[in-house]
C-alpha positions as CSV (number, residue, x, y, z in Angstrom):
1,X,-87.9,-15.3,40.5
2,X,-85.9,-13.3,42.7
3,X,-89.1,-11.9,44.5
4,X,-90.0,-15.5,45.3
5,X,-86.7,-15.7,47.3
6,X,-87.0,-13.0,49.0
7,X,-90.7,-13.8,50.0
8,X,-90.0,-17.1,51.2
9,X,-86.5,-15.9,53.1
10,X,-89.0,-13.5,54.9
11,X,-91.0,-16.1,55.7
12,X,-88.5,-18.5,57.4
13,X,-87.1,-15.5,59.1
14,X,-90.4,-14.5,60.6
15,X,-91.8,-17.7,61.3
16,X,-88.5,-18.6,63.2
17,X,-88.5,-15.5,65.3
18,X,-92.4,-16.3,66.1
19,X,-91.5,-19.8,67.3
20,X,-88.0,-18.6,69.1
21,X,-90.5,-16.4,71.0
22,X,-94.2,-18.4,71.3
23,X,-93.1,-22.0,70.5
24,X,-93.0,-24.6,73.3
25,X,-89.8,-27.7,73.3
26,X,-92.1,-29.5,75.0
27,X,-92.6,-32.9,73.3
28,X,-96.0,-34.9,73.9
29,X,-95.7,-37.6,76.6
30,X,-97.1,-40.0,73.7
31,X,-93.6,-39.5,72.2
32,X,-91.4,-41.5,74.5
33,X,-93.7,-44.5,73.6
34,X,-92.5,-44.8,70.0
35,X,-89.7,-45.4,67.3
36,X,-87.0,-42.5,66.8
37,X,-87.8,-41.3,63.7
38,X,-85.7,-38.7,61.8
39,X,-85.1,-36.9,58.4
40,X,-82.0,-39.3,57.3
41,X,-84.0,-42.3,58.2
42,X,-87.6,-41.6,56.8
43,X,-88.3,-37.8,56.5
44,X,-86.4,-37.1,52.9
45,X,-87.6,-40.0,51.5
46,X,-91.0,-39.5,52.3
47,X,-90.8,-36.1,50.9
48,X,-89.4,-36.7,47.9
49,X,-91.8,-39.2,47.2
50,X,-95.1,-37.8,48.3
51,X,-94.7,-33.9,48.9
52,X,-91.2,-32.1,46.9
53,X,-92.9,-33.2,43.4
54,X,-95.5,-30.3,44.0
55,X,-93.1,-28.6,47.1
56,X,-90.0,-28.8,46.1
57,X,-88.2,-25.3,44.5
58,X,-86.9,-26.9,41.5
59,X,-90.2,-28.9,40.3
60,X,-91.2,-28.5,37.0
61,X,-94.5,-27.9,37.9
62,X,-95.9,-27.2,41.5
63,X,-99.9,-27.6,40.4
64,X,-100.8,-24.2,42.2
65,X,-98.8,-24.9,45.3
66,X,-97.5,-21.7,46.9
67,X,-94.1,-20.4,45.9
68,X,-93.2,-20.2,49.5
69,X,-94.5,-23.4,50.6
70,X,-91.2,-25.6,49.5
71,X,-89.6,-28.6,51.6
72,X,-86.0,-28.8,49.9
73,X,-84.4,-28.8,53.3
74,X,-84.5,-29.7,56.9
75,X,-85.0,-25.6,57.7
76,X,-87.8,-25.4,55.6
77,X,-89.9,-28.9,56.9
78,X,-89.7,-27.5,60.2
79,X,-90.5,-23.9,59.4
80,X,-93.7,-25.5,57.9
81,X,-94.0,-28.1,60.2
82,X,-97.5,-27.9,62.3
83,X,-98.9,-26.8,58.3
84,X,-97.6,-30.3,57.0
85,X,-99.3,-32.5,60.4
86,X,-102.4,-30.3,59.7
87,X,-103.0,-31.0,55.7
88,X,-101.3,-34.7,55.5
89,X,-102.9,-36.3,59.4
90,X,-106.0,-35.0,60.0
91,X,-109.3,-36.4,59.8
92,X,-109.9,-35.4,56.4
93,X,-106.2,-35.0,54.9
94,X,-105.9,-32.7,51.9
95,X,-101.8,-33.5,51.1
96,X,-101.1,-34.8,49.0
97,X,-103.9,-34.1,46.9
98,X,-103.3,-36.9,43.9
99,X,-103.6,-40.2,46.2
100,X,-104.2,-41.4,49.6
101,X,-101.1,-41.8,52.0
102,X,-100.1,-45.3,53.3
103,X,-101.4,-45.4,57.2
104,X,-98.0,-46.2,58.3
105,X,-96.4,-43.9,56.4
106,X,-98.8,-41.0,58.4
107,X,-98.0,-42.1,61.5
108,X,-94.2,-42.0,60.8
109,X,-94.7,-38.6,60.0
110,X,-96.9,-37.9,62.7
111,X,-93.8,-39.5,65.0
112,X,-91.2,-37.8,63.1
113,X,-92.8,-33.8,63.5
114,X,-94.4,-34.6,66.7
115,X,-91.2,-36.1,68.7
116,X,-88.5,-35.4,66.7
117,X,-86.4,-32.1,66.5
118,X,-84.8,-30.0,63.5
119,X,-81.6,-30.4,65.7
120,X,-82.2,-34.6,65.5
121,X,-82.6,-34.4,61.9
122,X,-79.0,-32.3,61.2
123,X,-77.7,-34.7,63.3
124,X,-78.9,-37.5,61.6
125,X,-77.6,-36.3,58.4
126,X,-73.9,-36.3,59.6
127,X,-74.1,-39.9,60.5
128,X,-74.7,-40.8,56.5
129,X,-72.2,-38.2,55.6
130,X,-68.5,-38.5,56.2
C-alpha cells in the first residue's frame, strides 16, 4: 500500500511542476458567458456520486481503475483535470463506465474545470466551513 502513496505523491508532484511550467491561466472566452460553478456548490457532490465510487482511495472496490487515478480532494480533481473533461465530455464519453451522465450534469462539469480554478474551489470550501 505504501508504494501506491508514494506513486501517486510522485504523480501530483510531477504533474504540478509540468503545469507550473507549460500550463496556461488563460480561461476560454466561453467562460464569462456562464454560471460560477465550484467544488462546494456542485463538484464534490458530483464526484461522490458518479466518479469516487471507482476513484476514490478508500473504495472498496475500484473495478480496475488505476491506483493513482483518485479524486478524494480538490488537489487531486485538478491534478487530473483535462483527464476527467477528456473521458466524462467527449463525443464518445467512457466515465463513468456503468451509466450515462445526465446532460446537465456534463456541462456543469465542463463549466466547473473549464472556468473555474483550484484556488475558487478552496475558497469555496471556507464559505461552508466556519
Amino acid at each position: 500500500m505504501r508504494l501506491g502513496y508514494n506513486v501517486h505523491r510522485w504523480t501530483i508532484i510531477w504533474t504540478s511542476a509540468f503545469c507550473i511550467v507549460g500550463c496556461g491561466t488563460e480561461t476560454p472566452e466561453w467562460c464569462a458567458e456562464e454560471v460560477h460553478v465550484t467544488y462546494a456548490e456542485f463538484g464534490e457532490t458530483f464526484l461522490r456520486q458518479h466518479c469516487n465510487g471507482c476513484h476514490g482511495s478508500e473504495a472498496d472496490n475500484r473495478h480496475g481503475a488505476p491506483v493513482v487515478v483518485s479524486f478524494d480532494s480538490i488537489e487531486d480533481v485538478w491534478v487530473w483535470k483535462d483527464a476527467i473533461l477528456r473521458v466524462t465530455t467527449s463525443e464518445n464519453p467512457s466515465m463513468p463506465p456503468a451509466w450515462e451522465l445526465d446532460v446537465g450534469d456534463t456541462e456543469l462539469l465542463q463549466v466547473w474545470l473549464e472556468c473555474g480554478s483550484e484556488l475558487a474551489d478552496q475558497k469555496s470550501l471556507r464559505k461552508f466551513d466556519p
